[in-house]
ZARO-55208 format. One record per residue (C-alpha): residue in one letter; x, y, z. Coordinates in Angstrom, 2 decimals. Layout:
% ZARO-55208
  rodren        u        v        w
       A        X        Y        Z
...
//
This chain:
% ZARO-55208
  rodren        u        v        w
       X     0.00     0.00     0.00
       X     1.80     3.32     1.20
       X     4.96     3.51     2.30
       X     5.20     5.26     5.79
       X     6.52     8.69     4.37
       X     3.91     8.87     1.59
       X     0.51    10.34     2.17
       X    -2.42     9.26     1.23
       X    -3.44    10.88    -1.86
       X    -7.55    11.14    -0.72
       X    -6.18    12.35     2.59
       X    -4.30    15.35     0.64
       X    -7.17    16.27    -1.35
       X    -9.58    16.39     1.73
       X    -6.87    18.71     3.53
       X    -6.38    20.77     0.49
       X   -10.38    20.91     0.18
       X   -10.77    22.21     3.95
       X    -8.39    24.83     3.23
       X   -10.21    25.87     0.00
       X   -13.31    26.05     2.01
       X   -11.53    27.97     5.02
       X   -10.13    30.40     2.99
       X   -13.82    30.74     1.19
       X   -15.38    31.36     4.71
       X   -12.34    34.19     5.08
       X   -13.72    35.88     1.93
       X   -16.73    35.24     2.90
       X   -16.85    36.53     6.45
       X   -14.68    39.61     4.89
       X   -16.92    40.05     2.37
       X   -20.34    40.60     4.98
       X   -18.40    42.39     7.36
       X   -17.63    45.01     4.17
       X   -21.59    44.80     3.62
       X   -21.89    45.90     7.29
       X   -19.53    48.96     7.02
       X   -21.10    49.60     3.72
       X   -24.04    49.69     5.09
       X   -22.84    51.85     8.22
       X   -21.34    54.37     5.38
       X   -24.79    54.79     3.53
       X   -26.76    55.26     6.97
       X   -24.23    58.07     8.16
       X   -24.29    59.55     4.45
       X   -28.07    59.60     4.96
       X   -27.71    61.27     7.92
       X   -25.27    63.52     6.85
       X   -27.33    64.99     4.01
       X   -29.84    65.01     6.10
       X   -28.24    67.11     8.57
       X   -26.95    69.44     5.91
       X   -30.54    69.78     4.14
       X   -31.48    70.90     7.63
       X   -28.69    73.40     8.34
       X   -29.31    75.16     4.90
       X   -32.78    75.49     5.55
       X   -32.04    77.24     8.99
       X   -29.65    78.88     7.74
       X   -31.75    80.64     5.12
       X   -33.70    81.53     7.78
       X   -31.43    83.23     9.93
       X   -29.97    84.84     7.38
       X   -33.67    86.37     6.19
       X   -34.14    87.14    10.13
       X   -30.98    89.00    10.40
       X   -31.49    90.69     6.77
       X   -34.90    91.77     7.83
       X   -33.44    93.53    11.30
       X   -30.35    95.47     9.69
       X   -33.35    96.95     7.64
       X   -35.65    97.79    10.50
       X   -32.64    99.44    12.18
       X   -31.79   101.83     9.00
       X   -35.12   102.51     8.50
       X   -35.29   103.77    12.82
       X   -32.10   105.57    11.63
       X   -33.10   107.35     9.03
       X   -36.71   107.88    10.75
       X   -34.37   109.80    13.60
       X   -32.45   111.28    11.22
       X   -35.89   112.84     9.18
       X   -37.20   113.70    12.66
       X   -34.23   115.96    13.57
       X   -33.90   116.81    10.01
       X   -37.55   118.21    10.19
       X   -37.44   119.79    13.85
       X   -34.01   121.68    12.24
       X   -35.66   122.98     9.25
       X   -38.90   123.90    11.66
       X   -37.14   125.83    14.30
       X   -35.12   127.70    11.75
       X   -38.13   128.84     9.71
       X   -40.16   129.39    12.88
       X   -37.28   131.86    14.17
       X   -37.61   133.65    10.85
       X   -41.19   134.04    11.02
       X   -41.31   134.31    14.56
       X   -39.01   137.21    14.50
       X   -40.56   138.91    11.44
       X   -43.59   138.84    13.22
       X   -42.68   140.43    16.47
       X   -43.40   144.46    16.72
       X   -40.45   146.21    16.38
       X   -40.14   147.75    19.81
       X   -39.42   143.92    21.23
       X   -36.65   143.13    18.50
       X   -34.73   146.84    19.92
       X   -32.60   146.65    22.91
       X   -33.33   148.56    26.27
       X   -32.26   151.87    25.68
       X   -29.06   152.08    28.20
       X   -27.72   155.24    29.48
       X   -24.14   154.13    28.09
       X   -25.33   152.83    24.76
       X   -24.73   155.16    21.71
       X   -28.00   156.33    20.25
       X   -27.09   154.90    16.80
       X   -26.47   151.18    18.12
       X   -28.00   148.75    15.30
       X   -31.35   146.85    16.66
       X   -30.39   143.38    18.03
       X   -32.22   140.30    18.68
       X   -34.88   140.67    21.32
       X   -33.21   140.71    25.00
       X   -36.40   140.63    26.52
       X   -39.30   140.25    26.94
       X   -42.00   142.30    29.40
       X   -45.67   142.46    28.63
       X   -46.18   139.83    25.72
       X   -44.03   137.16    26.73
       X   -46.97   134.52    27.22
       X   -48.24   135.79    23.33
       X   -45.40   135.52    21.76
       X   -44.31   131.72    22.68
       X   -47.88   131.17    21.47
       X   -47.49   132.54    18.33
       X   -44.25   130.86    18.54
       X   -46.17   126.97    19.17
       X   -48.82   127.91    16.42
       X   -45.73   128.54    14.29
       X   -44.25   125.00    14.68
       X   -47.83   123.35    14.92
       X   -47.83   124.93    11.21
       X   -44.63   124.13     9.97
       X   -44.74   120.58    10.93
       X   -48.27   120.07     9.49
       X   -46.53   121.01     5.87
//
């Protein structure tokens, strides 16, 4: 039959068959475990663009939010900036007409002993029996201008 030294050949085919079919279960086991982390990978993509469909949509959003305050805080500036514009514009044409208006004996100073009789009239220095009349006239005048 067989020497002692010689293997079977049936015997070497079997062995060589196991290892065929361990290495197979290698791949094989390799090859799921790579369908698990595939798998992993495409869940977290998921995820991922789900996350990031999320954050653009928020983001949009915040950005309209912070668009829409920078204009409400011009438009309060430049609502301040009309208001004093306007009160400017009023007090200086109210002091025009307000001054026109007065009598001309409240626009000339007290006469002073030490004053020069040929001083130029100044603005009024003050005022004695119309003072109550004249910041009427005065408030009318605004009331007026700021109703144009």
């Amino acid at each position: 039959m067989n020497e002692p030294g010689e293997r079977d050949p049936l015997t070497s085919l079997h062995e060589q068959s196991q290892e065929v079919a361990g290495i197979a279960r290698q791949n094989i086991e390799k090859v799921m475990r790579r369908g698990e982390a595939l798998d992993d990978i495409s869940d977290r993509a998921e995820n991922l663009r789900s996350h990031a469909v999320e954050f653009d949509s928020s983001s949009r959003r915040l950005k309209r939010k912070l668009w829409w305050q920078n204009i409400k805080l011009w438009l309060v500036l430049l609502v301040i900036i009309l208001v004093i514009v306007v009160v400017i514009i009023s007090e200086l044409l109210c002091s025009f007409l307000f001054l026109h208006s007065l009598p001309f004996h409240l626009l000339s100073p007290l006469p002073s002993p030490l004053s020069p009789p040929f001083s130029p009239p100044l603005l009024p220095l003050h005022f004695t029996q119309h003072t109550s009349l004249l910041f009427h006239n005065y408030a009318m005048c605004m009331l007026q201008v700021l109703s144009l």
